[in-house]
C-alpha positions as CSV (number, residue, x, y, z in Angstrom):
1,X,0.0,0.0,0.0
2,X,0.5,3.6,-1.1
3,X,2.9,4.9,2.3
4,X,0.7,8.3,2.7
5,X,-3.8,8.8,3.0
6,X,-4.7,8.5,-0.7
7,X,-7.7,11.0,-0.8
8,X,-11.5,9.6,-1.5
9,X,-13.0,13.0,-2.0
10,X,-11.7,15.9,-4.6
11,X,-13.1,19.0,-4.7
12,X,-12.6,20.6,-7.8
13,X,-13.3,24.0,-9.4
14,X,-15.2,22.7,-12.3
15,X,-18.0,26.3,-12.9
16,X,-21.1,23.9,-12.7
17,X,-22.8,25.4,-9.6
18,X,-26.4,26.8,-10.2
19,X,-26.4,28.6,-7.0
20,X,-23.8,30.3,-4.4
21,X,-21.8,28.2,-2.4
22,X,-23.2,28.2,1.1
23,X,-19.8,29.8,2.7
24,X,-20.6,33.2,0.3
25,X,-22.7,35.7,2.3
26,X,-23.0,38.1,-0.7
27,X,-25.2,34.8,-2.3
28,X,-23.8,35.0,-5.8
29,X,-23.3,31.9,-8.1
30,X,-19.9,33.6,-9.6
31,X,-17.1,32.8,-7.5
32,X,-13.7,34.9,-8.7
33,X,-10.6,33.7,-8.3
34,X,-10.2,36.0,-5.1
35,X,-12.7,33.8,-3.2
36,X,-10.7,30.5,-4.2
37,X,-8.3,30.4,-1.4
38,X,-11.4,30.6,1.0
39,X,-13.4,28.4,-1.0
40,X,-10.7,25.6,-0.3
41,X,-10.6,26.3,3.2
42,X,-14.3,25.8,3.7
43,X,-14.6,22.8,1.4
44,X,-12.1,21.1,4.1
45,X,-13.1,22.2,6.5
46,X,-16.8,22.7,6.3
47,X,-17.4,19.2,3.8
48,X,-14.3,17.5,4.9
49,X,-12.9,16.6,1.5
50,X,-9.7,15.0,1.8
51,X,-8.5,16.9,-1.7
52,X,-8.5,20.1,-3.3
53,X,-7.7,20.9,-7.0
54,X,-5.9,24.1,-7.5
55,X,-6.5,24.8,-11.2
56,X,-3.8,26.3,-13.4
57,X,-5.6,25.2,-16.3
58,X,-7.1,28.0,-18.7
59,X,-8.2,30.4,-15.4
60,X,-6.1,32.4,-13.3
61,X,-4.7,30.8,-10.3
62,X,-3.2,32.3,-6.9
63,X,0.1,31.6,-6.6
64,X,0.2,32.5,-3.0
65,X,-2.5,30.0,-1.8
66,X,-0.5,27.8,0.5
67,X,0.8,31.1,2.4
68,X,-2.3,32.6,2.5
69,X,-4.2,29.0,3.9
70,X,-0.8,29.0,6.8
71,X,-1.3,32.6,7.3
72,X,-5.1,32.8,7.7
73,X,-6.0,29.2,9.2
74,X,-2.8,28.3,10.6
75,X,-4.3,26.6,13.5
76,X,-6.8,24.6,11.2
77,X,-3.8,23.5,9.4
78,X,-1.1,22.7,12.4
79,X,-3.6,19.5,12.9
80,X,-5.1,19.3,9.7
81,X,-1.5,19.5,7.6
82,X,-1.1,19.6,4.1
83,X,0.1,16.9,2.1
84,X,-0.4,14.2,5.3
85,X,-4.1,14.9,6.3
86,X,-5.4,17.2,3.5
87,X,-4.0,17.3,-0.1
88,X,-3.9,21.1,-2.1
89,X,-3.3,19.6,-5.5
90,X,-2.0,21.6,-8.5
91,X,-3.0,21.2,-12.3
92,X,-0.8,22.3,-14.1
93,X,-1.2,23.9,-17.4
94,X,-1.0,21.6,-20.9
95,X,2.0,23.3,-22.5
96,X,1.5,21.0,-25.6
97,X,-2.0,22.5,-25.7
98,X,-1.9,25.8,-24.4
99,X,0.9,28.6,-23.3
100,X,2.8,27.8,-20.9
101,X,2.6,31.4,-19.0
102,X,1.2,29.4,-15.7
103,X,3.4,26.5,-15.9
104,X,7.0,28.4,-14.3
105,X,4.5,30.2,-12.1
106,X,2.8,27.0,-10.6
107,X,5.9,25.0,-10.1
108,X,8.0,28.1,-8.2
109,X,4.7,28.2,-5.8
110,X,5.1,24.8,-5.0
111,X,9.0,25.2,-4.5
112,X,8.6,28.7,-2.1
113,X,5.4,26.7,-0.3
114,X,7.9,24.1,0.7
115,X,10.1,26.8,1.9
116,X,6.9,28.5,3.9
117,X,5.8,25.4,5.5
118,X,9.3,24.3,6.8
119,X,9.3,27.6,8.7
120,X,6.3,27.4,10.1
121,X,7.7,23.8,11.5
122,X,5.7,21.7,9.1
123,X,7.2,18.0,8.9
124,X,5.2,17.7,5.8
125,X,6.1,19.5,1.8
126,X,2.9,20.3,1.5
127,X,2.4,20.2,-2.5
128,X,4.0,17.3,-3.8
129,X,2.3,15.8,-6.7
130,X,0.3,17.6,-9.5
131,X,-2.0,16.9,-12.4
132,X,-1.3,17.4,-15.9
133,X,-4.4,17.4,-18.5
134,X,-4.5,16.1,-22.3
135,X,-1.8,13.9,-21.2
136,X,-1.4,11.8,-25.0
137,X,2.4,10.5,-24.3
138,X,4.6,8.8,-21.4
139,X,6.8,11.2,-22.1
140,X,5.3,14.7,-21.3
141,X,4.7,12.9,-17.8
142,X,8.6,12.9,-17.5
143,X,9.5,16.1,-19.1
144,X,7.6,17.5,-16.5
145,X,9.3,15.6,-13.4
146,X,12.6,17.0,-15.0
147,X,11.2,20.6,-15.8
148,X,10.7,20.7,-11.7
149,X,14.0,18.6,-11.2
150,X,16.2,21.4,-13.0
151,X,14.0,24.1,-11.5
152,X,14.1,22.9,-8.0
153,X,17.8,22.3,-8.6
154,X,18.7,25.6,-9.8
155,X,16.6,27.5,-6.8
156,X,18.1,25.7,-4.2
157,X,22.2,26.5,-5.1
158,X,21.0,30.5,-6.8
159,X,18.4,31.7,-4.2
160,X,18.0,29.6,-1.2
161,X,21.5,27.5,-0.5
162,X,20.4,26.7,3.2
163,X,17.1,25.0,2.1
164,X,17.5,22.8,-0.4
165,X,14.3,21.6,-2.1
166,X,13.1,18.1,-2.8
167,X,13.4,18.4,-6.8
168,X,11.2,15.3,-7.5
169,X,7.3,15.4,-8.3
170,X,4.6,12.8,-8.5
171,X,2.1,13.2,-11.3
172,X,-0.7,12.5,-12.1
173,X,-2.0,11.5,-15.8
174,X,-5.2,13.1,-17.2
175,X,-6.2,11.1,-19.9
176,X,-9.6,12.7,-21.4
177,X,-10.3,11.3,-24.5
178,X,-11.8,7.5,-25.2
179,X,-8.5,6.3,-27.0
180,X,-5.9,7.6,-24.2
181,X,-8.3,6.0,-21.3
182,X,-8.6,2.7,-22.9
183,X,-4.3,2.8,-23.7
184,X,-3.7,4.0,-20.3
185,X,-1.9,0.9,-19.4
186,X,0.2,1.2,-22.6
187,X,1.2,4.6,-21.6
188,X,1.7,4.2,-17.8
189,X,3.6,1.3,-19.0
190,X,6.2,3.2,-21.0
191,X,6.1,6.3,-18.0
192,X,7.0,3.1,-15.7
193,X,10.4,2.3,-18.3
194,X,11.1,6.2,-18.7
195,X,10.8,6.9,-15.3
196,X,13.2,4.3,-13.7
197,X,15.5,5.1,-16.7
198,X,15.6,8.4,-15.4
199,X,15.5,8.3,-11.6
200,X,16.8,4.9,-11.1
201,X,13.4,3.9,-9.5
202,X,9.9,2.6,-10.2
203,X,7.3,4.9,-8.4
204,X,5.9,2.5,-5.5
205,X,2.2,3.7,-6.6
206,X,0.6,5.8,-9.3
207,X,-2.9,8.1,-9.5
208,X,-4.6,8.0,-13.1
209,X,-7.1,10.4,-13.6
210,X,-10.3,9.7,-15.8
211,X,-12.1,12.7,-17.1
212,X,-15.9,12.0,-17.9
213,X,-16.6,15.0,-19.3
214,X,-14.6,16.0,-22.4
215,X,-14.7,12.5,-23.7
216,X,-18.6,12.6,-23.6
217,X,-18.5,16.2,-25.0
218,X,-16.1,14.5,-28.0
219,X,-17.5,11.7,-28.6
220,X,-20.5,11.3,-27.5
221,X,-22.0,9.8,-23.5
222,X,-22.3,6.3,-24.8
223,X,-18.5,5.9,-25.9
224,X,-18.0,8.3,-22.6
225,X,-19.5,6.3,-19.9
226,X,-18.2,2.7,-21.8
227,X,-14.5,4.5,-22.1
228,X,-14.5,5.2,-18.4
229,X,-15.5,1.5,-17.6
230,X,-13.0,0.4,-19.9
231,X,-10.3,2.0,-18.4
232,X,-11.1,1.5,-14.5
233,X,-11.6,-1.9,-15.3
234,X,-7.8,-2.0,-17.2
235,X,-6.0,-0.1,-15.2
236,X,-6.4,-2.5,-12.1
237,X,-5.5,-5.6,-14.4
238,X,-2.3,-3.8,-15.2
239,X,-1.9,-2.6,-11.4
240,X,-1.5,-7.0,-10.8
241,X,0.6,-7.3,-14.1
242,X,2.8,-4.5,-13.0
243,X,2.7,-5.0,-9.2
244,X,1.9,-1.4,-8.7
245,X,-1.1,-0.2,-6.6
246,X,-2.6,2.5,-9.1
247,X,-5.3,4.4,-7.4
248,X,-8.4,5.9,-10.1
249,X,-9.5,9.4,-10.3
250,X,-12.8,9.8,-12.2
251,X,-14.1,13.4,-13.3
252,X,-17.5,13.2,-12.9
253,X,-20.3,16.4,-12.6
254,X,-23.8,16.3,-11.3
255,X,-25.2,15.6,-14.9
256,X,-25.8,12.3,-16.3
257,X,-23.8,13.5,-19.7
258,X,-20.7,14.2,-17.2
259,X,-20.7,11.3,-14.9
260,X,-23.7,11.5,-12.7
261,X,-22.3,12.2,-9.3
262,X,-24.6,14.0,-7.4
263,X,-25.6,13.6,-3.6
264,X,-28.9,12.1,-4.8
265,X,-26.8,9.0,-6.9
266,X,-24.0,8.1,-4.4
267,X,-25.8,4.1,-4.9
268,X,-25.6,4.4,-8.3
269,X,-22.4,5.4,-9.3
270,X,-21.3,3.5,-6.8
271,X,-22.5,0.9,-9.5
272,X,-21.2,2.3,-12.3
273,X,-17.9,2.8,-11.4
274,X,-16.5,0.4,-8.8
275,X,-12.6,0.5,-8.7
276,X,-12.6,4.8,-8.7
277,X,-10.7,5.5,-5.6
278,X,-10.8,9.0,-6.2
279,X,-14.3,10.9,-6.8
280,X,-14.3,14.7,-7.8
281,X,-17.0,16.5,-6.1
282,X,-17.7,19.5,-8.4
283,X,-19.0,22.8,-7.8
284,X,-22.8,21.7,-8.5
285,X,-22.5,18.3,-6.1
286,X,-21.3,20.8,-3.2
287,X,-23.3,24.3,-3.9
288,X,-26.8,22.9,-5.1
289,X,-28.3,20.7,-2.4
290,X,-28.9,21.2,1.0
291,X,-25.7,21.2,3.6
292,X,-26.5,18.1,5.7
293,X,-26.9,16.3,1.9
294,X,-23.6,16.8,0.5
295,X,-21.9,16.2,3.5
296,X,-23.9,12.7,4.7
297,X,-23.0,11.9,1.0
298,X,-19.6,13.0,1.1
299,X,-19.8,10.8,4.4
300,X,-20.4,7.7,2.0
301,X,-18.6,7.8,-0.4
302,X,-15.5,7.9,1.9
303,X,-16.7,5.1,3.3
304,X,-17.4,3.0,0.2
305,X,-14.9,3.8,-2.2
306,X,-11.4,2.4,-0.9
307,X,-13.2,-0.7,-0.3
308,X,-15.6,-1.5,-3.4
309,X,-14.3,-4.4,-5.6
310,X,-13.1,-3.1,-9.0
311,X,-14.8,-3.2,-12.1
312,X,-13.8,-6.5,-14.1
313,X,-14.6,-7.1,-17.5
314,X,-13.6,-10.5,-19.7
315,X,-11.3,-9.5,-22.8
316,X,-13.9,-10.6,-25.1
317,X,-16.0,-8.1,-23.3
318,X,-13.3,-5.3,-23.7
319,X,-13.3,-6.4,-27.9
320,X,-16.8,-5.8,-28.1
321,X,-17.5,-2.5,-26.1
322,X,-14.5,-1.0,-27.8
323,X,-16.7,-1.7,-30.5
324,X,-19.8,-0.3,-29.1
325,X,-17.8,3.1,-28.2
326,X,-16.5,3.7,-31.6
327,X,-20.1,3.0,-33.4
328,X,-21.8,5.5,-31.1
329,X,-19.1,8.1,-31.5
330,X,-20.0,8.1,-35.2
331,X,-23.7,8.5,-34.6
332,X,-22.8,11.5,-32.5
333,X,-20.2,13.2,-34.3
334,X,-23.1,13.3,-37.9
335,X,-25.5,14.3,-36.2
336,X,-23.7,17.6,-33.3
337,X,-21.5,19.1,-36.5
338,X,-25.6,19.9,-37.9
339,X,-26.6,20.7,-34.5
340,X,-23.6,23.0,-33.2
341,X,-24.4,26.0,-35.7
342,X,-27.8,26.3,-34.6
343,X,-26.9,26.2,-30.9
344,X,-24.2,28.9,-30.9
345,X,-26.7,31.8,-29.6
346,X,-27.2,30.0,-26.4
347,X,-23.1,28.9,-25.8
348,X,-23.0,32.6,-26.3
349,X,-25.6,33.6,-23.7
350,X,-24.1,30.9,-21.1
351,X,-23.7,32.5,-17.4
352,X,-20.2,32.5,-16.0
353,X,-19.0,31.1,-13.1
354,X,-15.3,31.4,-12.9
355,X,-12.7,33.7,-13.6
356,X,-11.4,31.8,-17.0
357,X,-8.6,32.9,-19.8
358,X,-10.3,33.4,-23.1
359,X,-10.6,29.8,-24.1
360,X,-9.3,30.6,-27.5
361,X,-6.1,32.6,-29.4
362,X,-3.4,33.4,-27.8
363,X,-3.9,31.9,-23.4
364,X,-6.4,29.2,-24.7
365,X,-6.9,26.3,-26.6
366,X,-10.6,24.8,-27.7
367,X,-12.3,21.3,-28.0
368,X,-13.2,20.4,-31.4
369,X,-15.2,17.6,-33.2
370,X,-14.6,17.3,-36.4
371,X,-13.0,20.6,-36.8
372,X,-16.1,22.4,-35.3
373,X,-14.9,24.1,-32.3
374,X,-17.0,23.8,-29.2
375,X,-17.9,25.4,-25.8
376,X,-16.4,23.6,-22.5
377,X,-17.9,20.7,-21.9
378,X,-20.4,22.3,-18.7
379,X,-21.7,25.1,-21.1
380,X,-22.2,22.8,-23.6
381,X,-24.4,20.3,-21.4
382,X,-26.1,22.5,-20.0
383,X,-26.6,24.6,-23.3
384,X,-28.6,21.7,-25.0
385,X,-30.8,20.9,-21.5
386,X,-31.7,24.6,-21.7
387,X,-33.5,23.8,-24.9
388,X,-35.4,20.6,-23.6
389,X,-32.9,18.3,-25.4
390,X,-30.9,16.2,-23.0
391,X,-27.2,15.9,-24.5
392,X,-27.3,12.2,-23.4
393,X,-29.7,11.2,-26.0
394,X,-27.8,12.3,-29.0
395,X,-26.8,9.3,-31.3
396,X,-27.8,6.9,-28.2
397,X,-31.0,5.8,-29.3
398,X,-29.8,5.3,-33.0
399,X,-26.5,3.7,-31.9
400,X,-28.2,0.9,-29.7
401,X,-30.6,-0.1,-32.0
402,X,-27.8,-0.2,-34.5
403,X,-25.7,-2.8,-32.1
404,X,-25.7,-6.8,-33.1
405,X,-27.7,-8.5,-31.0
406,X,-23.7,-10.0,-28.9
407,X,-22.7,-6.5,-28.5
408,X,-26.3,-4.7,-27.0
409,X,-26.1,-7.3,-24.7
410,X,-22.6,-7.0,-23.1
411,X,-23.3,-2.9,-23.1
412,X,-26.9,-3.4,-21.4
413,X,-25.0,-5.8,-19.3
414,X,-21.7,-3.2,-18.3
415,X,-24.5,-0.5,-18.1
416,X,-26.6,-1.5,-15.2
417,X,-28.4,2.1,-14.5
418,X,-29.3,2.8,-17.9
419,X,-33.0,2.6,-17.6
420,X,-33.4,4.3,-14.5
421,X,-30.5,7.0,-16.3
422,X,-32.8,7.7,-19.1
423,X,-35.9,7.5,-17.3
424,X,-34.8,10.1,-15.5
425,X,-33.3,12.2,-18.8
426,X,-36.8,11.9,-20.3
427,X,-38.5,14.4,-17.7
428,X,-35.9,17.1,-19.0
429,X,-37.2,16.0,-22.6
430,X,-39.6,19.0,-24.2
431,X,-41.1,17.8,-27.6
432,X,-42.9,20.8,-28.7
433,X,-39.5,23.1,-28.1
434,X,-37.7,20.3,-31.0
435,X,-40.6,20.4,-33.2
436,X,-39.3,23.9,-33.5
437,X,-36.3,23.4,-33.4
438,X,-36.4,20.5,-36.7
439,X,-37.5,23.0,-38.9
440,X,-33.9,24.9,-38.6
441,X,-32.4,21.6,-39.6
442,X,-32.9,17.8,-40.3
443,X,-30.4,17.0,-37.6
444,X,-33.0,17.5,-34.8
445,X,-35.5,15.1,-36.7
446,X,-32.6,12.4,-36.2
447,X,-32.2,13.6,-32.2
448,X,-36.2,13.1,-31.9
449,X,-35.7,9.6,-33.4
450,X,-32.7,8.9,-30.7
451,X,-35.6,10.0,-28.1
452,X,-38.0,8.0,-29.7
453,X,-36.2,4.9,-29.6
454,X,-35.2,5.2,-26.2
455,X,-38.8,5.2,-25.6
456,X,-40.0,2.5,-26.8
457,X,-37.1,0.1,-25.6
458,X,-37.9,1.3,-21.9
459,X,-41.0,2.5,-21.9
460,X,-40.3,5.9,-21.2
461,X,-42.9,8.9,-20.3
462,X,-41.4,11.5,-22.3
463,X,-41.6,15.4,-20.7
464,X,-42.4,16.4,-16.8
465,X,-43.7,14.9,-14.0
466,X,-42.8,17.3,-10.8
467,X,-43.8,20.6,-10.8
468,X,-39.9,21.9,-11.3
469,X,-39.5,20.0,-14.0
470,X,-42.7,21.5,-15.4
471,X,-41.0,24.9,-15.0
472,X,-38.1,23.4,-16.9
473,X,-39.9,22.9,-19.8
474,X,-42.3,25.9,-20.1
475,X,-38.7,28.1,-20.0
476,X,-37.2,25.9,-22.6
477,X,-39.5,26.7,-25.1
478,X,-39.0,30.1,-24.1
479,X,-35.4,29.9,-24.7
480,X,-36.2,28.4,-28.1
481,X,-39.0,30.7,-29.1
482,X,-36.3,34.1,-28.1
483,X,-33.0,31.6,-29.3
484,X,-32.0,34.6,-31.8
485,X,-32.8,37.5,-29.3
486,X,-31.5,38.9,-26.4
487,X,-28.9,37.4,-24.7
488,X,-29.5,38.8,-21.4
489,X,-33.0,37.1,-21.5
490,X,-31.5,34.0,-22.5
491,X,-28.7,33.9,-19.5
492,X,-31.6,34.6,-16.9
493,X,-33.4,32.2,-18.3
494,X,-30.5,29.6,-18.4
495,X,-29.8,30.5,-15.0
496,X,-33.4,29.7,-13.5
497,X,-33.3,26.0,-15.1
498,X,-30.4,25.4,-13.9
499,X,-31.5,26.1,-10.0
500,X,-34.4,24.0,-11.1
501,X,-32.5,21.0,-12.7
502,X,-29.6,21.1,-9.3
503,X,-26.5,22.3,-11.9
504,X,-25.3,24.1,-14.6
505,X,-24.2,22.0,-16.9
């Protein structure tokens, strides 16, 4: 076993919050990156999460976190220290992807936090491993262990000779995309090689992070949720090949399309995702139910998830839903590239909730299907509920009536919430806003045939049942009816769905 606490719960800064966090006395759902340092505190000490992503992905990050937490809470964290009992952990910036402005930035305030901490007479480096997104390759994983080594290195004999700094990181793999989670064992494979090349040891342990969202906003939720099985599943048969412990992350928001983890599904993606080790608790799990919710759920899942048995599926199995995940992705892909045009009024008009770079040009990078550049993956989720159209459904139906008869078995099999998932989705569902919305384009006749088939195999009542959801689907058509007008109107109305729905996107 891993010789340190391996965190259960990760709060993350993911913008997916419908309403203010309940430690903001002004009551606003924006949170800049000001209020971060003090968001962190609260989410450790308020919800006792064991983890805390500090994001240097795309948004502005504090450098000066660590001293600010010591300098403000400094009895909190004398018995609550970082990097033993609670974990402050960095992502870094992609600099294969975007600039790398952040990168010299985050890595010097994990150096000078050392520094900080030993003052203070902390026995414990307090940020020691870090996350890097996009990872494709082995070896970005080790140029960035040796960016830190030289850094580390050249601080410790130029500007602080009499505190020498520990020049190694741990990191962490983000692998968001269906082919890089289902070769994470090829990869982690050749990091293994690379990195006892280099160091002249194997790591005794390694973290692999599984983002859910960006490979369902790429690809489509079927290959999403089957690509995330896939991987827990093969990254625990490679922990025994490789006598490694390896220890899953999974990114996971409140909606269905981005994981499903919300306070109200702790049982089900329990199900869904045995083997996870780490769950991220968004900003929509933690701000949009009640107090005593999130943190009896929180409760749970620390409970549940060190000890639930992985995920195991038969190599045949594997075959096939490989299978089913690249079908899908094609029904998907047709069918959003005719969608995404008509939909770019209301990316336009989505609320924000962080402070973020400009996601494109110069600081940014964007997602893109097909060449068709695309919102983040919240706005984009909850773009397409705002209109009464579920994201989930898009290509599903089509692609599981499509499957052999073999491979819709072993997917219904793998998939063991998927009724109860879609009879859920269906509420959310409003028919008369995509009779509108089919005369701007054929595509939407194909999503209403995904609905359709949905169903019929599961006997679905299609459109509201509680009176919020009836609220949902009156301002859908709204949103529709006004789609080309103003964009104010639209963002309020966006906004009051989302407190209906419990998230954002």
């Amino acid at each position: 076993m891993a010789q340190r606490k391996i965190p259960s719960i990760m709060g993350t800064q993911h913008p997916d919050n419908a309403n203010a966090p309940f430690w903001d006395s002004s009551q606003q759902p924006f949170i800049s990156a000001y209020r971060e340092m003090n968001e962190a505190f609260e989410n450790f000490s308020e919800l006792d999460v064991d983890e805390y992503m500090w994001d240097w992905e795309g948004k502005h990050a504090d450098a000066a976190v660590i001293d600010r937490l010591f300098s403000t809470e400094y009895d909190y964290f004398k018995s609550h220290q970082i990097g033993r009992d609670k974990f402050l952990t960095f992502r870094f910036p992609n600099i294969w992807e975007e600039k790398g402005y952040n990168l010299m930035q985050a890595m010097t305030a994990i150096l000078s936090s050392e520094d900080f901490s030993h003052d203070l007479g902390f026995d414990q480096r307090p940020l020691f491993e870090t996350i890097l997104p996009m990872t494709q390759r082995a070896d970005q994983l080790i140029e960035m262990q040796i960016l830190f080594e030289k850094l580390a290195k050249f601080k410790s004999v130029e500007f602080t000779k009499s505190d020498k700094n520990n020049p190694y990181i741990e990191m962490i793999p983000l692998f968001e995309d269906f082919n890089t989670q289902l070769h994470a064992p090829e990869i982690l494979k050749t990091y293994l090689k690379l990195h006892e090349e280099h160091f002249g040891f194997r790591p005794k342990y390694l973290r692999v992070f599984l983002a859910g969202s960006d490979s369902a906003l790429t690809a489509g939720f079927m290959s999403s949720i089957t690509g995330n099985k896939l991987a827990i599943a093969r990254l625990h048969e490679f922990a025994q090949e490789e006598n490694i412990e390896i220890y899953p992350i999974s990114g996971t928001g409140s909606a269905i399309f981005r994981g499903g983890l919300s306070p109200k599904r702790i049982q089900r993606y329990l199900k869904e995702f045995p083997g996870v080790r780490t769950a991220t608790v968004q900003s929509a799990f933690r701000y949009d139910f009640p107090l005593e919710e999130v943190t009896a759920a929180i409760t749970e899942l620390k409970a549940k998830l060190p000890v639930v048995e992985p995920l195991k599926i038969s190599a045949a199995d594997q075959k096939i839903l490989t299978e089913v995940a690249e079908e899908s992705a094609e029904f998907y892909a047709h069918t959003l590239d005719q969608l995404v045009p008509d939909m770019q009024p209301i990316f336009k008009a989505f609320p924000k909730r962080r402070d973020r770079r400009q996601h494109v040009g110069v600081l940014g990078y964007s997602r893109s299907v097909d060449g068709i550049e695309l919102p983040r993956a919240i706005n984009f989720t909850g773009a397409f509920y705002s209109i009464g159209v579920p994201p989930e459904f898009i290509g599903f139906g089509r692609a599981l009536k499509n499957l052999k008869p073999s491979h819709l078995e072993t997917f219904v099999r793998h998939y063991p919430s998927m009724a109860d998932d879609f009879r859920e989705l269906a509420n959310y569902v409003n028919l008369d806003a995509l009779e509108i919305l089919k005369t701007h384009s054929s595509a939407w006749a194909d999503v209403a045939r995904d609905i359709m088939i949905m169903k019929d195999i599961f006997n679905l009542e299609i459109g509201p049942k509680t009176r919020e959801q009836q609220q949902h689907a009156e301002i859908a058509l709204q949103v529709v009816q006004i789609k080309e007008g103003s964009s104010i109107a639209i963002t309020a109305l966006i906004n009051r769905m989302a407190q209906l729905r419990h998230f954002l996107g």
